[in-house]
Every structure is written in structure tokens, then in C-alpha cells.
VOPAGU-2260 file (C-alpha; in pm, 1 decimal, decimal comma):
REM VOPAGU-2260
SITE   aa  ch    i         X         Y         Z
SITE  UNK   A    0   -5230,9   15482,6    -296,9
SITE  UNK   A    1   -5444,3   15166,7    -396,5
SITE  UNK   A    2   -5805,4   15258,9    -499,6
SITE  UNK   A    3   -5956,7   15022,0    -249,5
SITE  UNK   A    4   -5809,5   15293,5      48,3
SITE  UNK   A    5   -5892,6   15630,2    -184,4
SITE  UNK   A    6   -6219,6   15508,1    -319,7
SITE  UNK   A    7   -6413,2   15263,7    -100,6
SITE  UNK   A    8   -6700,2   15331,6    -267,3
SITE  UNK   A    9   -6602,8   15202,7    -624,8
SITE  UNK   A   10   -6628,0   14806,7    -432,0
SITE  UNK   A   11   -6927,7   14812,3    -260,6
SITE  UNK   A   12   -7323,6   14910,9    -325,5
SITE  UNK   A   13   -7476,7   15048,8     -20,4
SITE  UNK   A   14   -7811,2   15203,2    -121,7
SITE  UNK   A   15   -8012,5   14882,9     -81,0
SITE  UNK   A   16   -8278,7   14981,1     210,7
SITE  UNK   A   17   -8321,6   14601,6     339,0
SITE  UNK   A   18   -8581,4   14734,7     629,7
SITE  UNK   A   19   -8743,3   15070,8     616,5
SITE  UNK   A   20   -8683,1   15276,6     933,3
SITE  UNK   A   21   -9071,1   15221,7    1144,5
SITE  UNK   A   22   -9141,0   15241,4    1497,6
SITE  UNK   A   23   -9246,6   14882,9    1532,9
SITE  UNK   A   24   -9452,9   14670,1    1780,7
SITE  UNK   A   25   -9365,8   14303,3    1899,3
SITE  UNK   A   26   -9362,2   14045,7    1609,9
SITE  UNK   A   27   -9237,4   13907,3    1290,7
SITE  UNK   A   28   -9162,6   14192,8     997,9
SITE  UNK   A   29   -8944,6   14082,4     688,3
SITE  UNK   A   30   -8829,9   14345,5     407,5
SITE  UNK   A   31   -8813,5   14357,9      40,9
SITE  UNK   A   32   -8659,3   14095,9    -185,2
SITE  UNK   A   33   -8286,7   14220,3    -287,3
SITE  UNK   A   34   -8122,1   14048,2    -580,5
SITE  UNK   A   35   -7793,7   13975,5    -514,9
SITE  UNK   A   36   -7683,9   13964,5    -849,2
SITE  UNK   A   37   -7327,2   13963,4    -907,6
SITE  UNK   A   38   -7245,1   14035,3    -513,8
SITE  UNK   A   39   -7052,0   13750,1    -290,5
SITE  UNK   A   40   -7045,1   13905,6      56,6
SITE  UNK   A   41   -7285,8   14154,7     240,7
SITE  UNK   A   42   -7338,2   14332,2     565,5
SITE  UNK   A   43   -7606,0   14436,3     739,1
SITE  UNK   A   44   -7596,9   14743,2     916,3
SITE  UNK   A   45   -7880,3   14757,4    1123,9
SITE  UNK   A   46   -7997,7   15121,9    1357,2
SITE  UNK   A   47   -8213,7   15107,1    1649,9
SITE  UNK   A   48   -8347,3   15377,4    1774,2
SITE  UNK   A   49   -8591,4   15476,0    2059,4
SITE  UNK   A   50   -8839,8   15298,4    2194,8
SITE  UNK   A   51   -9203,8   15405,4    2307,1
SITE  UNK   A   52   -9458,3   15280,0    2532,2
SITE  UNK   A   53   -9166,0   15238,4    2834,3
SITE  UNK   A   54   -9084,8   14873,3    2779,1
SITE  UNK   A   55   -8829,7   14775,9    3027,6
SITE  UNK   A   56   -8643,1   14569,9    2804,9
SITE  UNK   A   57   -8673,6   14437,8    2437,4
SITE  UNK   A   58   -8454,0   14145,9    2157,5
SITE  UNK   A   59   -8468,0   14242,5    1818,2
SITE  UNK   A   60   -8315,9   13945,1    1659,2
SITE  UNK   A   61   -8221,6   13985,7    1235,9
SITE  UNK   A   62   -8153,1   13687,0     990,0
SITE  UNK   A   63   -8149,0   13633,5     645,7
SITE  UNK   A   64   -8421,2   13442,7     415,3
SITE  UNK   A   65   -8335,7   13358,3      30,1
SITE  UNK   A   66   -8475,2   13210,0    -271,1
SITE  UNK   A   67   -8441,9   13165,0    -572,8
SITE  UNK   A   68   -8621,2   13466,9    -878,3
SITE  UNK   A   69   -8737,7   13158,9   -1060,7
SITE  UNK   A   70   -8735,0   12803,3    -887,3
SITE  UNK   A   71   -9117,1   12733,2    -841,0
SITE  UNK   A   72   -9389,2   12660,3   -1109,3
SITE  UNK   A   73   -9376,0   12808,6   -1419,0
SITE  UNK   A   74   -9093,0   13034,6   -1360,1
SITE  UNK   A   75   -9266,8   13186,3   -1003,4
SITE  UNK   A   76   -9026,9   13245,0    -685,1
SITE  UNK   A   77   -8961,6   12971,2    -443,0
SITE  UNK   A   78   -9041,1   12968,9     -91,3
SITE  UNK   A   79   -8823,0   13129,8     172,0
SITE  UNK   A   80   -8567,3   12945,1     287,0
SITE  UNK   A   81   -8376,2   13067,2     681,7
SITE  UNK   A   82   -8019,9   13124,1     549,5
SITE  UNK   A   83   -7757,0   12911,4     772,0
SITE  UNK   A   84   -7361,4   12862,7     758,1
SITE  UNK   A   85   -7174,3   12580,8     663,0
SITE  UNK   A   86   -7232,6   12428,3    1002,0
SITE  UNK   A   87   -7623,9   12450,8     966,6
SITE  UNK   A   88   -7654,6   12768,6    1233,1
SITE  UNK   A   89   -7898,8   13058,8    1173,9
SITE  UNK   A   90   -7674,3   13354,1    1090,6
SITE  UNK   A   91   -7854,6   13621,1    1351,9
SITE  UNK   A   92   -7790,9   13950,0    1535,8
SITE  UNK   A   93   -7987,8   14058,9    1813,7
SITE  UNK   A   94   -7972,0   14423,1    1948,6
SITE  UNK   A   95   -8091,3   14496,2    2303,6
SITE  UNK   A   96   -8022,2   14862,4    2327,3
SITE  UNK   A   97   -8159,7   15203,3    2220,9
SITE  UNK   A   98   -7959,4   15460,0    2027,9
SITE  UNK   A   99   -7736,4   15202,7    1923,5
SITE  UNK   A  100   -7654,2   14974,6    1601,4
SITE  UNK   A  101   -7574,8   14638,1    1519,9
SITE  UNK   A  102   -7408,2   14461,5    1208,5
SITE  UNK   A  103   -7403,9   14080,3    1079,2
SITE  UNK   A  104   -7203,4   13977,2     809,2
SITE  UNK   A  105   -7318,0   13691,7     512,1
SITE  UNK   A  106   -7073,6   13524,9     257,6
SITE  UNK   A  107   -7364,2   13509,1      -1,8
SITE  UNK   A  108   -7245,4   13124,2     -86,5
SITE  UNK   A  109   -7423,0   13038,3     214,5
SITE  UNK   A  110   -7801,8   13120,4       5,3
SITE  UNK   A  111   -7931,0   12793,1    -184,4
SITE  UNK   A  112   -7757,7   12714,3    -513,4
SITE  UNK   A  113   -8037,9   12833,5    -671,2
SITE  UNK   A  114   -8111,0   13107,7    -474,5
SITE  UNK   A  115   -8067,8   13493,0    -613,2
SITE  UNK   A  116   -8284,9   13708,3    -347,8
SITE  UNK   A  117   -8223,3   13781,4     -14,5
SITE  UNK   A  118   -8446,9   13976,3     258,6
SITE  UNK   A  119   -8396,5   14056,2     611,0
SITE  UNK   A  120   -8641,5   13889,1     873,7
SITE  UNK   A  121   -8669,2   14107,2    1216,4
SITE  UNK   A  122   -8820,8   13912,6    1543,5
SITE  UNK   A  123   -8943,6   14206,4    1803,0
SITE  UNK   A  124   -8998,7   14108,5    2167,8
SITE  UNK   A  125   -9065,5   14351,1    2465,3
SITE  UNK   A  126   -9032,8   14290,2    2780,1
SITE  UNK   A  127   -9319,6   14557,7    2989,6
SITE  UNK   A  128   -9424,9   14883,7    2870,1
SITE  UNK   A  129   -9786,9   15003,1    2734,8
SITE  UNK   A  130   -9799,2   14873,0    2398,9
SITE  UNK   A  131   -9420,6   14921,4    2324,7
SITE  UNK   A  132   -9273,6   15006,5    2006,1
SITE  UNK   A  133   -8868,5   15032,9    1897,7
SITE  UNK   A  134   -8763,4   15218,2    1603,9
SITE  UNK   A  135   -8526,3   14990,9    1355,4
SITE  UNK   A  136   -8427,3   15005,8    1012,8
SITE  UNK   A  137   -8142,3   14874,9     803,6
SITE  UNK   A  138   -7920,1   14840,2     467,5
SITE  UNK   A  139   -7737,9   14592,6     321,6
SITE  UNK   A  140   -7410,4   14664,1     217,8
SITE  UNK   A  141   -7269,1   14436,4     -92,2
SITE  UNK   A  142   -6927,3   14384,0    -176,7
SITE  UNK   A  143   -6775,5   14138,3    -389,7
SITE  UNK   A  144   -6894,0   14232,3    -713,0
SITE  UNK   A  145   -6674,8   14064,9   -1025,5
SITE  UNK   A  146   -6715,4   14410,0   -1193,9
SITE  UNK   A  147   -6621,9   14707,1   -1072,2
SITE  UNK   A  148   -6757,4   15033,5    -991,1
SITE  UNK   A  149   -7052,6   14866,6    -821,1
């Protein structure tokens, strides 16, 4: 049997928390900065869980932003940059249900040439409720690696 079906987890690294699980209220929230190192390709598994306040209906939409570790003065990080496809679109997700998860997959040659960290950007947007919040976290899940065990 070929390792790839025995041993999954020799070709892919997915301890990378990209969004720490939070009850969270309408707005903008983005996570840490993940290096992508050696990785081509990642997925990101995203949860949702319950919400509060009895909203009657709620978007959570999730992109990507990169940049690159050392592209601005002196060495710093660059700005943010919305990660796109080849055809200039917004790679996104949105999940509109409790209890439920959603995933969105990223060829990594779609960050900026220069560009070695990633981070996940979450839009929040209820619809009714007293002060509403929804429960959401993720990881992202890197394959690719030219070196194996990741």
C-alpha cells in the first residue's frame, strides 16, 4: 500500500490554528501571520458553531491576505495584500449555518511573488438578534511540502 493511503499525515501539517475558536460579534477579525514556508497548497477548514443573542440569520465570509516577511523598509513586513486567483477573484467562503463547517482551498502560487505569510480575514454580519455573537474558528491545512514528513 502507497504511504500517501497508510500515512496521510507524513504530507500534510495541520496544527496551524489560522483563527482561534471565539464567540464573535459583527465585524472584521483577521488571525495570525502563518509562514508558508516550503508549502504549495492549503485548506482551510473552518467550524461554526452556535450563535447567541437569537440573530435570525448571519454571513461569515473567509479570505486570505499575504505578504511578504521582508518586503517593506529596512527588512519590515509589507502591507496586506486580498489574495485572488488567476482570474483576479477574491478566493472566499461564506458559512450561513450553525453546527456546521466550511472549507476553501488556495494553490499558494496565487500569494505575491514575494509574499511568504498568509492569514485568514473573517467578515461577520447578523441579521436581528440582541447583540448577536457566532462561534468560529479555523486551521489551515498545508500540503505540498518538497520535503517530506511535514
Amino acid at each position: 500500500m502507497h504511504p500517501s493511503l497508510a500515512n496521510i499525515g507524513a504530507y500534510i501539517k495541520t496544527n496551524t490554528l489560522a483563527l482561534a475558536p471565539a464567540a464573535r460579534a459583527a465585524g472584521t477579525v483577521q488571525g495570525p501571520a502563518i509562514d508558508t514556508g516550503a508549502f504549495r497548497s492549503a485548506v482551510l477548514a473552518v467550524a461554526v458553531g452556535a450563535a447567541g443573542g437569537a440573530p435570525t440569520g448571519f454571513t461569515a465570509t473567509f479570505t486570505f491576505e499575504s505578504r511578504g516577511s521582508t518586503a517593506g523598509d529596512e527588512g519590515a513586513p509589507g502591507p496586506w495584500a486580498t489574495v485572488v486567483d488567476r482570474d483576479g477573484q477574491t478566493l472566499s467562503v461564506v458559512a450561513t449555518s450553525v453546527d456546521g463547517a466550511v472549507e476553501l482551498d488556495l494553490d499558494l502560487s496565487f500569494m505575491g511573488d514575494d509574499h511568504d505569510q498568509l492569514r485568514v480575514k473573517q467578515v461577520l454580519s447578523f441579521t436581528g438578534g440582541s447583540s448577536p455573537t457566532l462561534l468560529t474558528g479555523a486551521v489551515l491545512v498545508q500540503g505540498g511540502s518538497n520535503r517530506l514528513p511535514v
